[in-house]
C-alpha positions as CSV (number, residue, x, y, z in Angstrom):
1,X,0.0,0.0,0.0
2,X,1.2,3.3,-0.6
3,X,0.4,6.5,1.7
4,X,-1.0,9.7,0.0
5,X,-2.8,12.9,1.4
6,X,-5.9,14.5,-0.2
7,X,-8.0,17.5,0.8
8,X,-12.0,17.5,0.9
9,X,-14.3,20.0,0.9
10,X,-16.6,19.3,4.6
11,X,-19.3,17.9,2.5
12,X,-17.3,15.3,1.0
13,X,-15.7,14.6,4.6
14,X,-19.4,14.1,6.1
15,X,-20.3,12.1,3.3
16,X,-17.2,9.4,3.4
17,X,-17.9,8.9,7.5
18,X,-21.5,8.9,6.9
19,X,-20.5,5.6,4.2
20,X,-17.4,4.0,6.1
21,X,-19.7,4.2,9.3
22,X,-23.3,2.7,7.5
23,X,-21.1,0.1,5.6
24,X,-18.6,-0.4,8.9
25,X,-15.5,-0.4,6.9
26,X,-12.4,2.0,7.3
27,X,-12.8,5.1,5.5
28,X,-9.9,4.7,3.1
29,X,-11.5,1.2,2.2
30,X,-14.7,3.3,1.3
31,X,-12.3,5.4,-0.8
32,X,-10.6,2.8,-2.6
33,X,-13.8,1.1,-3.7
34,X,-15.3,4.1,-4.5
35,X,-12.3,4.9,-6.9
36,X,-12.8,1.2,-8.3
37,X,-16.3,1.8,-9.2
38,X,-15.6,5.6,-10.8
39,X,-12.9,3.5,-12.7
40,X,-15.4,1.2,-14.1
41,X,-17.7,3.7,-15.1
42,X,-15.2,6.0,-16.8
43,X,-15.4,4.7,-20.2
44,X,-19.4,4.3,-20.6
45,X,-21.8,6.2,-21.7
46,X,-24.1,7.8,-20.0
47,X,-27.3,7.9,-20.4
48,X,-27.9,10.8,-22.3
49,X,-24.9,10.1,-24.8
50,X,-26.6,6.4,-25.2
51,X,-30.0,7.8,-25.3
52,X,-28.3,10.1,-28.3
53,X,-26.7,7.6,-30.0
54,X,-29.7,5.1,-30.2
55,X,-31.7,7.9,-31.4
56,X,-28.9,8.4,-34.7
57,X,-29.0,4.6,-34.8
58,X,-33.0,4.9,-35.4
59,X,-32.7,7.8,-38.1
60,X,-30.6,6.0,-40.2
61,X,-32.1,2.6,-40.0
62,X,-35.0,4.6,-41.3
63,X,-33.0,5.5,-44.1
64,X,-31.9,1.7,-45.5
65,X,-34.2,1.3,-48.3
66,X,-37.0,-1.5,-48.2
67,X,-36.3,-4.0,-51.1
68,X,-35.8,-7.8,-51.5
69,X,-32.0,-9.7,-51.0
70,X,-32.1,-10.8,-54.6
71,X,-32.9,-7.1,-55.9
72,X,-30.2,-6.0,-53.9
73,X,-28.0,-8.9,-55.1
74,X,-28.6,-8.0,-58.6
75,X,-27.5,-4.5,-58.0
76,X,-24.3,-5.6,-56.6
77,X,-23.7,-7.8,-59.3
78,X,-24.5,-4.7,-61.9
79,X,-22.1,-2.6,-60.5
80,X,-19.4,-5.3,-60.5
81,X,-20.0,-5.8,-64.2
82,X,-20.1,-2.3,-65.0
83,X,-16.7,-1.4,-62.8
84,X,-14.9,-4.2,-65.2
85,X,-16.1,-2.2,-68.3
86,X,-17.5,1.4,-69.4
87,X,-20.2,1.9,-66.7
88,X,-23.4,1.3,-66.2
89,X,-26.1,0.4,-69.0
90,X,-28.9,1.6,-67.2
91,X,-30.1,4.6,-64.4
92,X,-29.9,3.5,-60.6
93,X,-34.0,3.9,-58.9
């Protein structure tokens, strides 16, 4: 273990004796978990960037255009052909 000083503001004092004393655990056992579980959380989302993202992730799924495998296929197949020549023969719907 290695020794280190911090400063608190008296709220955040009250607060960590208030949680080592519910929990009965040392205060810098409180502190260490505490650090743990802000690590944990550091590289998720929260809820409003999820909320956000899900919302983009709805507007563009919106956008995929409704059409069979096969027509899709087709297309695919069309564009090969027409990169290994002059272009396409026909306009894109």
């Amino acid at each position: 273990m290695v020794k280190m000083t911090f400063t608190f503001d008296e709220q955040t004092v009250d607060t960590l004796r208030r949680a080592a004393a519910q929990l009965k655990k040392p205060q810098s056992v409180v502190v260490r978990e505490a650090i743990q579980d802000y690590a944990n959380r550091a590289g998720r989302l929260s809820e409003e960037e999820r909320q956000r993202m899900l919302e983009t992730f709805d507007r563009m799924l919106a956008r995929i255009p409704a059409g069979s495998q096969s027509k899709a296929d087709a297309e695919i197949a069309e564009i090969r052909s027409a990169r290994r020549t002059s272009g396409r023969r026909t306009r894109v719907e």
